[in-house]
C-alpha atoms as one frame of an Amber mdcrd trajectory, in Angstrom:
protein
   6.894  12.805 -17.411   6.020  11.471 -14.147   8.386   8.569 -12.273   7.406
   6.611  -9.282   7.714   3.162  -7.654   5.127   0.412  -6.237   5.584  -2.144
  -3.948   3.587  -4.372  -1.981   5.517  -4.666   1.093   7.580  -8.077   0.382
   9.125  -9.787   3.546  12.199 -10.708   1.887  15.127 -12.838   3.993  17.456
 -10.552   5.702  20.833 -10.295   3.740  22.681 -10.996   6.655  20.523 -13.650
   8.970  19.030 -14.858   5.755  15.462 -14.777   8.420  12.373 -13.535   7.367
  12.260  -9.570   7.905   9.370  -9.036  10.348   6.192  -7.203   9.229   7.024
  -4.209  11.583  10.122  -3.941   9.960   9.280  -4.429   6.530   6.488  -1.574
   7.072   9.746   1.117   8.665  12.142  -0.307   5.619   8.852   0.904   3.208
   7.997   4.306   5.254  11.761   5.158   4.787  11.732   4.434   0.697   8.604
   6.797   0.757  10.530   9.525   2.160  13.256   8.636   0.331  11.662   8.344
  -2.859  10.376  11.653  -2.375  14.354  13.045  -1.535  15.289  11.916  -4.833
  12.380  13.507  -6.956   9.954  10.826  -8.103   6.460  11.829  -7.797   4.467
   8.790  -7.092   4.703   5.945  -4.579   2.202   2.888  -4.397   1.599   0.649
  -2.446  -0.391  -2.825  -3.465  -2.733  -4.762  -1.268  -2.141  -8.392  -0.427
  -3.121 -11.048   2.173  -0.434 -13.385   2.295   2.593 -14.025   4.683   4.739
 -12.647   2.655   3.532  -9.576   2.161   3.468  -6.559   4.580   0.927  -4.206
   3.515  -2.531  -5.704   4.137  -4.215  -1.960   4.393  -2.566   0.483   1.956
  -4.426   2.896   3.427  -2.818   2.827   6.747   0.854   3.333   5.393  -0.030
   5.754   3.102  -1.154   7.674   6.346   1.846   7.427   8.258   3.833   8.092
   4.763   1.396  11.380   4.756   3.103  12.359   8.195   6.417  12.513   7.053
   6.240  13.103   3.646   5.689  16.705   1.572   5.154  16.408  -2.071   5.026
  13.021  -3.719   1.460  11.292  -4.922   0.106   8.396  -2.157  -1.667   5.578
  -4.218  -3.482   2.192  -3.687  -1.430   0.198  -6.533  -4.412  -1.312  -6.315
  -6.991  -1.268  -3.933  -9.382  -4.748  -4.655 -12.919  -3.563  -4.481 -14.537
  -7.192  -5.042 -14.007  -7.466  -1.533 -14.007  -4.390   0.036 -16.851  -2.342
   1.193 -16.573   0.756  -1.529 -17.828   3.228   1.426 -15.471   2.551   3.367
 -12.548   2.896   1.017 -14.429   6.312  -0.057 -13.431   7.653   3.374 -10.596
   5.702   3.655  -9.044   7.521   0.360 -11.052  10.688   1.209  -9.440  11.003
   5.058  -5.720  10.328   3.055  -6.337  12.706   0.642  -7.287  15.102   3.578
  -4.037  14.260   5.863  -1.617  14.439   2.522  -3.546  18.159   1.545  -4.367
  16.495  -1.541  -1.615  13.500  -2.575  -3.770  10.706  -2.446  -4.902   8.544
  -5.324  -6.603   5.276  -5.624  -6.005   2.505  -8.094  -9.092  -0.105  -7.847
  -9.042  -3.027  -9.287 -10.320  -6.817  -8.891  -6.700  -8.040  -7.840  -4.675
 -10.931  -9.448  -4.734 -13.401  -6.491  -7.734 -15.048  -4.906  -6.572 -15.271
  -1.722  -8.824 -12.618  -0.161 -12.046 -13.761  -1.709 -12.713 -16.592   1.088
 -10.761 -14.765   3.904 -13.834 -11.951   3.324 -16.494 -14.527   3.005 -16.891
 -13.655  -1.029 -17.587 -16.646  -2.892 -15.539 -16.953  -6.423 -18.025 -17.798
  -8.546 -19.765 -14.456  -7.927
C-alpha cells in the first residue's frame, strides 16, 4: 500500500498574528511538507490547482519542480491538473520536463476541476 498527502496550497491565518500567511510563504511552508513527507516515508505528494486568493499553488507544475530539487524518492503529482482550460501541449512538456528533473517521479492527475473560477479568467466560456 501506497500513502501520500494533497494539498492545494491554502493561505490559512497565521496562528499567532491571526494575518493571512503570504503566498511566498505558504509555497516554503508546502516545499518543506514535501521534503518532509518524504522523511517520514509516504510515497506520494500532490498538489491541486486553484485560482483563488486563498490558494497558493496556481501552477502545480512549478512547485513540483522546486520540490524535484530537494527531494529524492517520493511521487510529484498534479492532484489535478484542469485540462478544460489548459493548453494539453503545454502541460505535455510541462509534466514531461518534471518527470525529467525528478528522474522519473512525476505524475499527472487531469481532470475538469470542481470550481469555475478559471473558466472566464482563461477566456473559456461555460457553456462549452
Amino acid at each position: 500500500m501506497e500513502l501520500g498527502i494533497y494539498s492545494f496550497g491554502d493561505r490559512t491565518p497565521d496562528p499567532v498574528t491571526g494575518e493571512q500567511v503570504s503566498v511566498a510563504d505558504t509555497l516554503a511552508q508546502t516545499l518543506e511538507r514535501i521534503k518532509l513527507a518524504e522523511q517520514v516515508g509516504l510515497s506520494f505528494y500532490g498538489l491541486g490547482e486553484h485560482h483563488l486568493d486563498k490558494y497558493a499553488i496556481s501552477n502545480p507544475g512549478t512547485v513540483l519542480a522546486a520540490a524535484a530539487s530537494i527531494t529524492e524518492t517520493i511521487t510529484l503529482s498534479s492532484a489535478v491538473t484542469v485540462l478544460s482550460t489548459e493548453d494539453p501541449v503545454r502541460v505535455y512538456q510541462q509534466f514531461t520536463t518534471l518527470d525529467q528533473l525528478s528522474r522519473g517521479r512525476a505524475e499527472l492527475l487531469a481532470g475538469r476541476g470542481s470550481f469555475t473560477e478559471s473558466f472566464p479568467l482563461f477566456g473559456a466560456s461555460l457553456e462549452d
